[in-house]
C-alpha positions, 0 to 999 in steps of 0.5 A, a space after each residue: 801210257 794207258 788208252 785212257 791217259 792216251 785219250 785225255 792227252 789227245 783231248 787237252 791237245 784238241 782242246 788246246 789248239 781249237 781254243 785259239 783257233 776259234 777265237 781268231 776266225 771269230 774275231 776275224 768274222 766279226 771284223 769283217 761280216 759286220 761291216 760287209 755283208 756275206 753269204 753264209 757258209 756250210 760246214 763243208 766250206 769252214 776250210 776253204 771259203 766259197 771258192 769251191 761254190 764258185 767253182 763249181 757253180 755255172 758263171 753267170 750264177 753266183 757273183 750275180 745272186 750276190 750282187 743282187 742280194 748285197 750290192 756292189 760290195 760284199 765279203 767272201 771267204 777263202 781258205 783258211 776262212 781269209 777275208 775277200 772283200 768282192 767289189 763291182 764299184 766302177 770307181 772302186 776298181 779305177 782306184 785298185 787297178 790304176 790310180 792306186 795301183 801302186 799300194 795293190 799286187 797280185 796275189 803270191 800264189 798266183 805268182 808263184 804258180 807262174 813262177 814255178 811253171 815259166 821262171 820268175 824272171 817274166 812280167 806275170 811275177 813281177 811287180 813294181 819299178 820291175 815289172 814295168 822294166 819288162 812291159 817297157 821291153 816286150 812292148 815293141 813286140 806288140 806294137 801295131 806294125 809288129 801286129 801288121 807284119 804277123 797277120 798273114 800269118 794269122 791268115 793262113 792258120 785261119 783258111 787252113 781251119 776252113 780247108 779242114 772243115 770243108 774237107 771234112 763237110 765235103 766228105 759227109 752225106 750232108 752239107 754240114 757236120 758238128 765239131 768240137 771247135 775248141 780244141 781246133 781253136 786252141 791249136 790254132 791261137 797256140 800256133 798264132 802265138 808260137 809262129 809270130 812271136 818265135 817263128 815256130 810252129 807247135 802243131 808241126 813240131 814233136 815236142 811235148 810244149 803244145 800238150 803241157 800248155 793244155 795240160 796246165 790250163 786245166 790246173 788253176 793256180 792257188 785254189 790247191 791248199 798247198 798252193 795257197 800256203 806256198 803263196 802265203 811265204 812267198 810274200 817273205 820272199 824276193 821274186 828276183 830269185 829264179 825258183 828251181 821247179 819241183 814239177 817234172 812237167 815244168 822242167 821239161 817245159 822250160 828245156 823245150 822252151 830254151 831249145 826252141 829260143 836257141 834254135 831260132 836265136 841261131 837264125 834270127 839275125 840273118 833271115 829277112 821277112 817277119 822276124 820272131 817278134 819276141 827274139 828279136 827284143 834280145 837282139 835289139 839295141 834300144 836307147 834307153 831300155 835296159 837289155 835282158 838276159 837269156 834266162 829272162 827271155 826264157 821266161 818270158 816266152 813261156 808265159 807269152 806261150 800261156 798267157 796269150 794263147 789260152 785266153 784268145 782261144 776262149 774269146 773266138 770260142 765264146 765268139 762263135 758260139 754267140 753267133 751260132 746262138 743268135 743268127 740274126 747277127 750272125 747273118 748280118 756280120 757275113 753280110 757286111 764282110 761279103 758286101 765289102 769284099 764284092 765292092 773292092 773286089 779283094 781278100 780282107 787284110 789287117 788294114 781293114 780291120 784295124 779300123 773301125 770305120 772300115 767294117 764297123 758292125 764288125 767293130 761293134 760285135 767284137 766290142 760287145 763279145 768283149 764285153 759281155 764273154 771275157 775270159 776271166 770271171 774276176 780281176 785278184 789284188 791284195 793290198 800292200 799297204 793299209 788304205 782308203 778306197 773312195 767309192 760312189 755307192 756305200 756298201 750295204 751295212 756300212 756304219 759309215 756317214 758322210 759326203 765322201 764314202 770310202 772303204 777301208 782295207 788293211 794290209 795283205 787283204 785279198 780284192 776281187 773285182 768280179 768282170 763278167 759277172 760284175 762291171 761289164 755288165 753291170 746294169 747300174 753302168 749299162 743299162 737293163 740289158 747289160 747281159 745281151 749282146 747288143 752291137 748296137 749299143 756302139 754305134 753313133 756313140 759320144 761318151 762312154 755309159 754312166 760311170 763306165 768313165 771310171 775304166 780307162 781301157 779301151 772300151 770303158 770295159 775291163 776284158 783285158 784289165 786296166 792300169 799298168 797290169 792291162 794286158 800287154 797283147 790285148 790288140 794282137 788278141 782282138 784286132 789281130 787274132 781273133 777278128 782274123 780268124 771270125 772273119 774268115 770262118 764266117 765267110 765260108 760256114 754258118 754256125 749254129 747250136 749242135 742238136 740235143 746240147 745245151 753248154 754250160 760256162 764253168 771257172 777252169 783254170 785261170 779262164 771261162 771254158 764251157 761243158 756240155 749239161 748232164 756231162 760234165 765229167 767228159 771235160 771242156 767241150 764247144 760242140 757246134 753244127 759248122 754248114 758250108 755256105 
């Protein structure tokens, strides 16, 4: 064939296949951006969406703009120009997460990344009559006498951050040194998790399960095009199947898993002491809940391991860096801590932290670090099924009337329902000074903030989400872990800003994780100045 014919059978075909094309995303604009308002699109972003500006921008920046230039609800764009419908409703997230939450999913990449990594025999991919089976199960691994009996544990990993710190302060010229405590941090939620719930310690261990973890963090499921794609099918597909992994990494992360549960499996029933939390589920003989197999164990360890570890690490991150940032709290936090030890004379211990009432300005930082720096920026779901979502604020745009808005969604519509930069700190919910850390705001407190009634989860905040996808450890992170290990290193260091850096909070992965301005490109990083008291 000549170039010319060439040429003109490449045109037609173009021509041919742009045609259809154009008239779909056209449609499926007008469906949508004429009901909801949205920001506009550059030409860069025609393939995937806004997702790589969110990305890309610092948190606090681009869900605030468009919350403040489109209101409560407003459209986005995914891949493949997929229609999102972003809402920061209160009431409108009550009905997605738990009252309707049965006509509402995760999203199928998602799912499929978890899948893929840890098997799909855990409570990450399933979803429906399944998926409360599993919570029903690995409930009593979180319970609060399972969480009293691992926080000497929790402890201990905590003073021996303290010893390293004061070793290497001491060693110094001056009474102080900056450390990068997020990757200290990291390490030692890693080993809270693996040593409480399995009895093994990660950091000790010469397995290759501690730097995949890491690894996998920086790697966020579905924001590949293949990803997405894959995710796409997968709602074609049945999770009760355990899918064969293609990633190397992968296999090797579910080996070194299955060595680990069968090394302590060995032992689990003789030892005495502080049992594995999650071993001893598959040894226990309850009524009425349905035993587990080992290949379901398996997967369920690895996503506790991801799942548990990752998110905790950021809370305590972001925790100290608020300190250090404002120390006036900071100053009063140690104080009360101090005052308390000084007038019973001992060591602080799970007890007092449990209860409110016993540290309560305590009580009342951790509450508002939650609050305003959850590890997750938004909350994902699709619809299931076609449905009626009633709301309290209209949408801008909305041609619809009437005494009871709602919004519309159709089957296999992708939700997101922006946390960080959304209901927790919504001024409409928490006042003008919704974005500051203010304890005070908890204390003498007799009903939740105006519509914040709508998010049951503790707190009226949705941190760890709501309904019956509310994270399963939320106490062993917040009661357990992270106040242990705050506690602690406030006693012994005073925090403050390392000098000549400002920090900046980037979406990596499936969490918030902060960089240094002007060098990004190095990584994840949280430099802070640590003093010696």
């Amino acid at each position: 064939m000549s170039a010319p014919g060439v040429l003109l059978g490449l045109f037609l075909v173009s021509l041919f296949t742009s045609l259809p094309l154009y008239r779909f995303t056209r449609r499926v604009r007008s469906a949508y951006t004429e009901r909801y308002p949205a920001p506009p699109l550059t030409i860069g972003s025609l393939i995937w969406g806004h997702m790589p500006d969110v990305r890309r921008a610092v948190v606090g920046t681009r869900y605030t703009e468009w919350r403040n230039k489109f209101g409560m609800m407003y459209c986005l764009r995914g891949p493949l120009y997929e229609p999102i419908i972003v809402t920061g409703e209160p009431r409108a997230a009550f009905n997605i997460l738990k009252y309707m939450s049965e006509n509402f999913e995760r999203l199928p990449s998602s799912r499929m990344g978890m899948g893929l990594w840890f098997g799909s025999k855990q409570q990450f991919t399933a979803e429906g009559t399944e998926h409360r089976r599993m919570r029903l199960y690995l409930n009593h691994a979180f319970t609060y006498k399972a969480t009293r009996e691992v926080s000497p544990v929790i402890f201990n990993l905590a003073n021996q951050l303290c010893s390293h710190w004061k070793h290497t302060i001491e060693n110094g010229e001056v009474n102080s040194a900056t450390f990068d405590i997020r990757e200290p941090i990291l390490a030692l939620t890693l080993d809270a998790i693996s040593m409480t719930m399995l009895k093994h310690n990660m950091s000790a261990s010469m397995g290759k399960t501690a730097r995949i973890l890491r690894r996998i963090t920086k790697k966020p499921f579905g924001t590949a095009l293949f990803t997405y794609l894959a995710g796409l099918f997968m709602r074609l597909l049945s999770y009760g199947v355990e899918l064969p992994s293609p990633i190397r990494a992968a296999r090797v992360l579910r080996g070194e898993i299955r060595a680990i549960a069968e090394d302590g499996w060995a032992n689990v029933a003789e030892e005495s002491g502080m049992h594995a939390k999650i071993l001893d589920l598959f040894y226990s003989k309850r009524p009425k809940v349905e035993p587990i197999s080992k290949a379901e164990m398996f997967s369920h360890i690895g996503s506790v391991l991801f799942g548990g570890t990752e998110p905790m690490a950021s809370v305590i991150s972001e925790y100290l860096y608020e300190m250090a940032r404002l120390p006036e709290i900071q100053s009063k936090l140690r104080q009360e801590l101090l005052d308390f030890c000084a007038k019973h004379q001992r060591e602080l211990d799970h007890e007092d932290l449990m209860y409110p009432n016993v540290l309560p300005y305590l009580d009342c930082v951790t509450k508002e670090i939650l609050r305003v720096r959850p590890p997750h920026t938004v909350i994902t779901r699709y619809a299931t099924k076609d449905i009626d979502i009633p709301i309290d604020f209209q949408p801008r745009k909305s041609p619809q009337k009437g005494l009871f808005p709602h919004i519309f969604v159709k089957a296999g519509m992708r939700i997101d329902i922006p946390v960080r930069e959304g209901v927790n700190v919504d001024t409409i919910v928490w006042g003008d000074d919704a974005h500051e850390i203010v304890p005070e705001r908890w204390m003498n407190i007799k009903s939740p903030p105006h519509r914040s009634y709508y998010i049951h989860a503790q707190g009226n905040i949705l941190t760890f989400g709501d309904g019956p996808d509310l994270c399963i450890g939320r106490m062993f992170e917040t009661r357990t872990c992270s106040q242990i290990v705050v506690s602690t290193l406030i006693m012994n260091f005073i925090f403050e800003p390392a000098e000549g850096v400002t920090l900046d909070f980037y979406q990596v992965g499936d969490t918030v994780k902060p960089k240094i301005r002007g060098r990004e490109r190095q990584g994840v990083q949280l430099p802070l100045r640590v003093r010696k008291l």
